[in-house]
Steps between C-alpha positions, in 0.01 A plus 500: 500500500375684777781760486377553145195533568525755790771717268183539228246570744794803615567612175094518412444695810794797427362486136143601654641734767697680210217543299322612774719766693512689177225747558476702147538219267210363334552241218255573195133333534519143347106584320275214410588558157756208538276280792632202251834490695503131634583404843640216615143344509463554139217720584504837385580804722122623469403119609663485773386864682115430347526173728696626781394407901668647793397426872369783723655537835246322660523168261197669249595379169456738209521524129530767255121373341373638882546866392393497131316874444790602682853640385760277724813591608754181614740721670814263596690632781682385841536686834870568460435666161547846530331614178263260589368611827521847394262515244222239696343852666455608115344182396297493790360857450440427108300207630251697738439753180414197295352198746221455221773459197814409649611222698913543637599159582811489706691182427792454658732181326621360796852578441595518814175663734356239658076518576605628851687801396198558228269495753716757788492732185146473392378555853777747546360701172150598456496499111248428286634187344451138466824313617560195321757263467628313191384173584499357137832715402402689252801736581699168396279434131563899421897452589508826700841550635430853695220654663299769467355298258107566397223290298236690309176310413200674318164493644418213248812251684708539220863576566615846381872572582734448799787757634766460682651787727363809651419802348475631907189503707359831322581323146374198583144651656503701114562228327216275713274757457587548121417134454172518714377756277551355133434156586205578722336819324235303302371394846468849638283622182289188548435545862386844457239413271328262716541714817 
């Protein structure tokens, strides 16, 4: 039973190392246009990121509802993830153009980084990025078998698409960016005329 047990946990882990070393590849976006997919829950897809809690570094809980007027970004990733690491200065610079209408939530699945090694890389990293870890394993109710793997909510909390792969730091920063910009261009209109 046990031998069983520890041959899945190896064969999960070289299914999310191969998805991760591969640099280029990005799998299409899975939109919201099909947030009906069920889970194992029987919740939908869009249910399950609307109500999703991580914990903070420091033991903060936090939920996606904390960020509403924001876009949100659940960027899954791991310290031995190449891709991963890679693009974190991107997301962190996309962050510090947008701290009013983007939040970059760095969630790390626990796969195998324990809160130790998530905290020697936060404090060895000054980006501008809110570590979390999947506490309530949403990384588990999505199925995601590799990493880079990212979560798009709207400003309103509702769940727009998830990705998984890297389109490389520069792509992902565009494609951040891109998102800031359609989802959040209503707000920049309105602030102007109240300024």
């Amino acid at each position: 039973m046990k031998a069983s047990r520890r041959l899945l946990s190896i064969l999960f882990l070289l299914t999310a190392l191969i998805a991760c070393s591969s640099k280029k590849k990005h799998k299409s976006d899975t939109k919201a246009n099909d947030p009906q997919t069920k889970t194992q829950s029987h919740k939908t897809v869009a249910q399950d990121v609307e109500q999703a809690q991580f914990t903070t570094l420091n033991g903060k809980k936090i939920s996606i509802s904390d960020y509403k007027g924001k876009l949100v970004v659940l960027d899954f990733w791991a310290t031995w993830c190449k891709p991963c690491v890679k693009s974190l200065p991107a997301m962190s610079k996309v962050q510090k153009e947008f701290p009013n209408k983007l939040k970059i939530i760095a969630v790390n699945p626990g796969f195998t980084d324990t809160k130790k090694d998530l905290q020697s890389f936060a404090s060895n990293h000054d980006y501008d990025l809110t570590y979390a870890i999947d506490s309530n394993n949403l990384h588990q109710k999505l199925h995601i078998r590799g990493i880079p793997y990212k979560v798009y909510i709207n400003p309103q909390g509702k769940f727009i698409k998830h990705t998984m792969g890297s389109h490389g730091p520069r792509g992902d920063y565009r494609h951040v960016k891109r998102m800031v910009k359609k989802y959040t261009s209503h707000q920049k209109k309105h602030t102007k005329t109240h300024s």
